[in-house]
N, C-alpha and C positions, 0 to 999 in steps of 0.2 A: 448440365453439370450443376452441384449445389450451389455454387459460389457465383455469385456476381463480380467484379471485380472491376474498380478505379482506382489506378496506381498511381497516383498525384506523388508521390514519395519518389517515386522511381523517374521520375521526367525531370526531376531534380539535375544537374551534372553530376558527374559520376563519382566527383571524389569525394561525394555525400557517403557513398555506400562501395559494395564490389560485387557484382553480380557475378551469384552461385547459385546450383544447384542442391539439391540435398541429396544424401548418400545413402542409399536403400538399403533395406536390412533385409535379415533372413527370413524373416514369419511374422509380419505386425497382425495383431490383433487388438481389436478392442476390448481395452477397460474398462471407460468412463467415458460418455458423450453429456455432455449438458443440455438435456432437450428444452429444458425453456430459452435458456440462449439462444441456441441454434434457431427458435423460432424469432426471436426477439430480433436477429439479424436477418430475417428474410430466409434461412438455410435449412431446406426437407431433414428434419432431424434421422428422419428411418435412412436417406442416405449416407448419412456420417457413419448412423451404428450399423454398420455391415460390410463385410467384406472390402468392398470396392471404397467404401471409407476408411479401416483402415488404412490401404493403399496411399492414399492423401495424404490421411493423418502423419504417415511415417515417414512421408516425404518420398515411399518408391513410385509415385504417380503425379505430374503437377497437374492442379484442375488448370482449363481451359481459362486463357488471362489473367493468371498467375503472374507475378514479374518477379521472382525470386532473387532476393537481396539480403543481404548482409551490411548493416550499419556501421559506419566510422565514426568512433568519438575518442573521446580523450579523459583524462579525469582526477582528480583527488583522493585519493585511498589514503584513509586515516590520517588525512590533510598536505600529504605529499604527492607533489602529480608526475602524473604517470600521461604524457604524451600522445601514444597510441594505445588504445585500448582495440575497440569494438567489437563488434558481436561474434565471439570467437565458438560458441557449439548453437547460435540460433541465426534461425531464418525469416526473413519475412517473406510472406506468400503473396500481400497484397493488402488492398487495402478493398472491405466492404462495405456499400450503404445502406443502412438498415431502412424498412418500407416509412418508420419514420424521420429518416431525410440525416439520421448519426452516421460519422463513419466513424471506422475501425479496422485496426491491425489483426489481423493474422496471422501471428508466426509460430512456430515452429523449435521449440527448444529440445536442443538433443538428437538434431537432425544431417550431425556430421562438422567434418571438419569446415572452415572458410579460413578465407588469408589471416583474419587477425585468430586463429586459434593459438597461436605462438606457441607451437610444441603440445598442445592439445588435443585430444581426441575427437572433441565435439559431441560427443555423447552424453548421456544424463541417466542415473541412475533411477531407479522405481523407487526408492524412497524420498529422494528431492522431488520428483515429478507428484506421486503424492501428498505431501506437504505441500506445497505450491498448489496443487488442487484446493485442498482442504482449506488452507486459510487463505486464499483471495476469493472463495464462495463465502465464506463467513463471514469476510470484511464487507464484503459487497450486502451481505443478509443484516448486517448491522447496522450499514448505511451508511459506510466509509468510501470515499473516491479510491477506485482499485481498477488493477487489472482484474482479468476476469478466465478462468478456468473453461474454456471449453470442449477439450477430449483429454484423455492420456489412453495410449495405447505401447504394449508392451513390445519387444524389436526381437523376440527369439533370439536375440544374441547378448553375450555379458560383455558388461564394462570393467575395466581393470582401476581398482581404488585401492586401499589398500589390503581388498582383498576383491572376489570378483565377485560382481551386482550382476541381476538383472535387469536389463536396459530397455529405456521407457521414451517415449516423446512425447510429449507435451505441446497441445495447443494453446497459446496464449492470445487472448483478446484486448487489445486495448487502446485509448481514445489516439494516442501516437504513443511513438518507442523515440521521440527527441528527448534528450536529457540536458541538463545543465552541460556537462562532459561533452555532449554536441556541439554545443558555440566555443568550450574551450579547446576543441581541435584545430579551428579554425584559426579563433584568436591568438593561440599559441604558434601558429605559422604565417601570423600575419596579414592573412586571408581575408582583407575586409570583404571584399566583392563575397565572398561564402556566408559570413555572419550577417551581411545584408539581404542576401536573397535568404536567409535562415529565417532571421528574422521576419521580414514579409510573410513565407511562407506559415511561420508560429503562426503570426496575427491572425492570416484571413482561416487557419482552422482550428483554433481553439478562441481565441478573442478576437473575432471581428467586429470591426468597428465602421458605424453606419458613413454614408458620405462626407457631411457636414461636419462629426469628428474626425476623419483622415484629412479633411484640408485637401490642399492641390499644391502643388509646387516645390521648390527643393526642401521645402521642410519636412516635407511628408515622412522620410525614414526619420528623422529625429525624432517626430511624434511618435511616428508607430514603435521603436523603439523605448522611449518612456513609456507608451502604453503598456506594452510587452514586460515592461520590466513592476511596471505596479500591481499587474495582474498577475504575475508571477509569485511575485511577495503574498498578496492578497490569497489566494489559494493556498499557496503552502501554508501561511499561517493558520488557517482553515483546517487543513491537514492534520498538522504535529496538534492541536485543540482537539480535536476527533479521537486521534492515537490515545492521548493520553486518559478520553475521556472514560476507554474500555480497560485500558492496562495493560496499551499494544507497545511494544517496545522491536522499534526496525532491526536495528543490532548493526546494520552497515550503512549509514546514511553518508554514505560514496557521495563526490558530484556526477559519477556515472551511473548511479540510481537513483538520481534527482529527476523526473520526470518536470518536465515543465507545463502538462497539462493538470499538476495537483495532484496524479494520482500514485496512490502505494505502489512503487514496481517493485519488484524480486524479492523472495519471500527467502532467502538464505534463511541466515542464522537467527532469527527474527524467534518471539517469544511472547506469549501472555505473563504478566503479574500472576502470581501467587498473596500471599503475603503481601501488601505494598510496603517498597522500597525506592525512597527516590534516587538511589545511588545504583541499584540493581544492574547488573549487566549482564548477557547469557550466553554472547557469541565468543567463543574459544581463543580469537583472536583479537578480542578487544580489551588488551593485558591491564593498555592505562586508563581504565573508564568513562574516553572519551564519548562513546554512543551511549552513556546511563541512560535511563528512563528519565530522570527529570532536565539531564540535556539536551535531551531532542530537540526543544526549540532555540537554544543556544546556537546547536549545530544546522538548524534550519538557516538559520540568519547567517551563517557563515557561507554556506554554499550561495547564497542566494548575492553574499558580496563578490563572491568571485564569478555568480552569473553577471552581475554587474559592470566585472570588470571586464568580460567582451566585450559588450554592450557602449563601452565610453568613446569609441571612436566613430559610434553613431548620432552621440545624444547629441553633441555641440563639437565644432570645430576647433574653440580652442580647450585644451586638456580641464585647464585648471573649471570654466564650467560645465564641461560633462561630470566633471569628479564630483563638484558643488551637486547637480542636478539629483546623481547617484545616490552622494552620503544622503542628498534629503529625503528617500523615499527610502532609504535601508533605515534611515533612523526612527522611522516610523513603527518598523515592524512590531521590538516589543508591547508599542501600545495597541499594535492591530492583533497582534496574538493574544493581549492579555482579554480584548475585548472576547474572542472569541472564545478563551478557553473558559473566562466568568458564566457566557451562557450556556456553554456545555453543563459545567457544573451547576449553576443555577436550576439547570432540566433535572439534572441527578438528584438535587436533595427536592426539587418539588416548591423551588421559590420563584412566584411571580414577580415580574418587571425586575428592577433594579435596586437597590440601594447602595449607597455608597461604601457601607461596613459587610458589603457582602465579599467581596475578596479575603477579608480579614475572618472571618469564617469557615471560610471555605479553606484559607492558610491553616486554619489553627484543626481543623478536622485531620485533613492531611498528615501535617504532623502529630498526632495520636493515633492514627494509624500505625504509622510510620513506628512507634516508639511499643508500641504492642506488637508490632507483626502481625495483622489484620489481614487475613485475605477479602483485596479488595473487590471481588465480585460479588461476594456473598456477602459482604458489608452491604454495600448500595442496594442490592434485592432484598433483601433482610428489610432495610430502611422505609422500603415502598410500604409494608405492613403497618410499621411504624407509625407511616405518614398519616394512615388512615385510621389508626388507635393507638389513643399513648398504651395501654399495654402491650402493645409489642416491643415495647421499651426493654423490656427483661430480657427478649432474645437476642437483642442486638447488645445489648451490656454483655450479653454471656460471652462474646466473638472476642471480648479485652481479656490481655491481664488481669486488670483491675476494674472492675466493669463502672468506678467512680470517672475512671475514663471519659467512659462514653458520656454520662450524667452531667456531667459538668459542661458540656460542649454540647447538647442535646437541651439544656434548657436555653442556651440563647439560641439555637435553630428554632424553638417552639416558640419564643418571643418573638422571630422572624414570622413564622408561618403567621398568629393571629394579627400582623399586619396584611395578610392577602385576604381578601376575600374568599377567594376560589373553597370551592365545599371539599371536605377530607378525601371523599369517594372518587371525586375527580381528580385532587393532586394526587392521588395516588395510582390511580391508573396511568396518568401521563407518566409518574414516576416509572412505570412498570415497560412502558414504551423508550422511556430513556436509560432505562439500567439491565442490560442482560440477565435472561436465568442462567445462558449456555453462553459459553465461550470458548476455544480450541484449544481446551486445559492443554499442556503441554505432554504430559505424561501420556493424555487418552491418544493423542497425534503421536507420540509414539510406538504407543500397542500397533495401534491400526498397521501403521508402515511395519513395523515388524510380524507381524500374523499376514499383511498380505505378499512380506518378501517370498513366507512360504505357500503364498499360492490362497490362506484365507481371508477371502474378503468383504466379509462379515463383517465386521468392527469399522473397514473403514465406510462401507455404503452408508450403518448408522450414522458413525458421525457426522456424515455427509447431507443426513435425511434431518438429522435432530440442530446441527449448526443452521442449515434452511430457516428455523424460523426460531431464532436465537431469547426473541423475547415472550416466546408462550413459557407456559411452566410443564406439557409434555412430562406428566408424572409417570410415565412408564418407562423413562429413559429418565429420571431422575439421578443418577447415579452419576451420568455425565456433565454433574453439575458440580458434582461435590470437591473440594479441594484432594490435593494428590497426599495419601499417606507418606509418613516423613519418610518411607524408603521408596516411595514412588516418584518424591522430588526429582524433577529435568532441571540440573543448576549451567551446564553447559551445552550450547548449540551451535552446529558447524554448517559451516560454507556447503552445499552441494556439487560444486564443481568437482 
């Protein structure tokens, strides 16, 4: 069989998860197999794409040591929580370790009903399943902490939405499927003994920590606990700095799409920047613009206080210093996010080391963006030119209203630069490595999904082929670079469920 499988997730007690099967369909075939994945996890690519892979793929076959589960968690949707969630149309298959010693998830989305489907199908459409393709290979090509895409195959049978799809499953990769939403199941039921061995288990597979820092004795879950919860902060803020550095906008930062290994899970209603807007919003149901783009990290730090608030029945015995313990590593964050988002941007405009009037630059760019309606990807790549001749000044003034805009804000960037050393040639290649030419224009991800509803699928293999290496300049697919004509604008995106 292709799969290896150690199911550390599933030796868990049970009311971690519900063990299901997945519910086979009429004709799976394959779409999409990710052959460098597939190898990168130890997995014979030519078995996936064939036949007897489908079959896998679609859930009508389980591979040998499969431990097929369904996840329980809980969670905060648009700040109110919601109890029982879990994985109401996905499956996990298992868990596999790659020949360099990584594990990862294997599941399943779109592979039938389970218990928490609460009145749902479990099925998943070909155009969510596409999407979710397309932009967690991107993210991952870009060098974002992601899930990771590796097959979709189509189910010969339609799904009912609001009108009928053709229906698709989805293989999803990734470091684990615990989310914030996970500890709040538990802690919402009171369940210390559950958020404790959760906890444990977090530590020793995403942040394990050597002897000497676990200590021995009843302290040990206090430790590992705070550990858990620093490391948690610490990556996300990592995260939402990364997001914003492309002009990724999640659109449902749920505490049940909070991942607690850092990475971007579920690609819903999720969107590239056009234009930069720090108020921007795109998912259909985010009325009062709580998920903006420039509140991302806002709502990073809030999930991450209500990961906290499991967590306080482990850090210390009495309340009042777990809470102490808590508020002082949440209070931390904006300054661990601002650090990380300075160096992002610091890579985009092409500034070495640090100074201290760098933030305030980088504010005041932003905002003139912001105040022209700049598409922000073609700014920053425009920019790299720039960096490397002041004549390229003139193209990137042409991208303003008022191209004094840019002038004005562009002579103290170049009073910046003749403090670095570093030679034109080189900032500006690093620049070229940190500012995308390609990104998963919004529009182009929707041609594709619609031309392969009916069967061509053309458009989406390119974007698939041309996202792959997002910061070459690939002038024969230049076109997939360009901003969307104002009637090609995608201003709203929706859930796939």
């Amino acid at each position: 069989m292709p799969f290896t499988f150690d199911n550390t997730y599933a030796r868990l007690p049970e009311r971690f998860y519900a063990r299901v099967s997945p519910t086979p369909v009429r004709d799976p075939r394959i779409l999409k197999v990710n052959h460098p994945l597939a190898s990168w996890l130890g997995i014979d690519p030519s078995r996936l794409d064939s036949a007897e892979g489908a079959r896998w793929l679609a859930g009508n076959a389980i591979p040998d040591g499969a431990a097929p589960i369904a996840l329980a968690y809980a969670g905060h949707q648009f700040g109110g929580f919601v109890p029982q969630l879990g994985d109401g149309r996905a499956i996990l298959l298992g868990e596999v370790v790659t020949p360099e010693g990584a594990r990862r998830d294997v599941q399943l989305k779109g592979a039938g009903r389970t218990p928490f489907s609460r009145g749902g199908d479990g099925r998943a459409a070909l155009g969510p399943v596409l999407r979710e393709f397309i932009l967690s290979e991107a993210m991952a090509a870009l060098g974002v902490p992601t899930t990771r895409a590796l097959a979709a195959v189509t189910t010969g049978e339609p799904v009912i939405r609001d009108q009928l799809l053709p229906g698709a499953v989805f293989t999803r990769v990734a470091a684990s499927h615990i989310r914030v939403g996970t500890f709040e199941l538990f802690a919402a039921r009171d369940d210390r003994d559950a958020v404790a061995r959760l906890t444990a288990y977090a530590v020793a597979r995403h942040f394990p920590r050597g002897a000497a820092a676990a200590g021995s004795g009843p302290g040990d879950l206090a430790s590992d606990a705070l550990h858990l919860l620093e490391c948690v902060i610490e990556v996300h803020a990592s995260l939402v700095s990364r997001w914003l550095g492309i002009g990724f906008l999640h659109g449902v930062m749920n505490t049940d799409n909070t991942s607690i290994s850092g990475e971007t899970l579920d690609y819903g209603p999720c969107a590239f920047l056009d234009a930069y807007s720090p108020i921007k919003t795109f998912s259909s149901i985010d009325h009062r613009g709580r998920y903006a783009f420039a509140n991302q990290p806002r709502i990073a730090q809030w999930n991450l206080a209500r990961f906290a608030e499991t967590l306080l029945p482990l850090l210390a015995d009495a309340e009042d210093d777990a809470i102490r313990l808590a508020t002082e590593r949440l209070e931390r964050f904006p300054r661990v996010f601002a650090a990380h988002h300075d160096r992002v941007m610091r890579g985009k405009l092409g500034l070495g080391g640090a100074e201290d009037d760098d933030p305030t630059l980088i504010a005041d760019l932003l905002e003139r963006l912001a105040s022209s309606q700049v598409d922000y990807t073609v700014f920053f790549r425009a920019l790299c030119a720039s960096a490397e001749d002041p004549a390229g000044d003139l193209q990137v003034a042409a991208l303003f209203e008022h191209p004094a805009a840019f002038h004005g804000w562009a002579e103290a960037w170049r009073a910046r630069l003749r403090r670095d050393p570093t030679p034109p040639r080189v900032r500006a290649e690093a620049m070229r490595r940190a500012n995308p030419a390609f990104i998963p224009r919004n529009h182009r991800v929707e041609q594709a999904i619609a031309a392969a509803t009916v069967g061509d699928l053309g458009p989406f293999e390119t974007l698939v082929r041309v996202l792959a290496r997002p910061y070459d300049e690939q002038p024969e697919d230049r076109h997939l670079a360009e901003p969307p004509r104002p009637e090609e604008r995608v201003e709203q995106t929706f859930c796939g469920t």
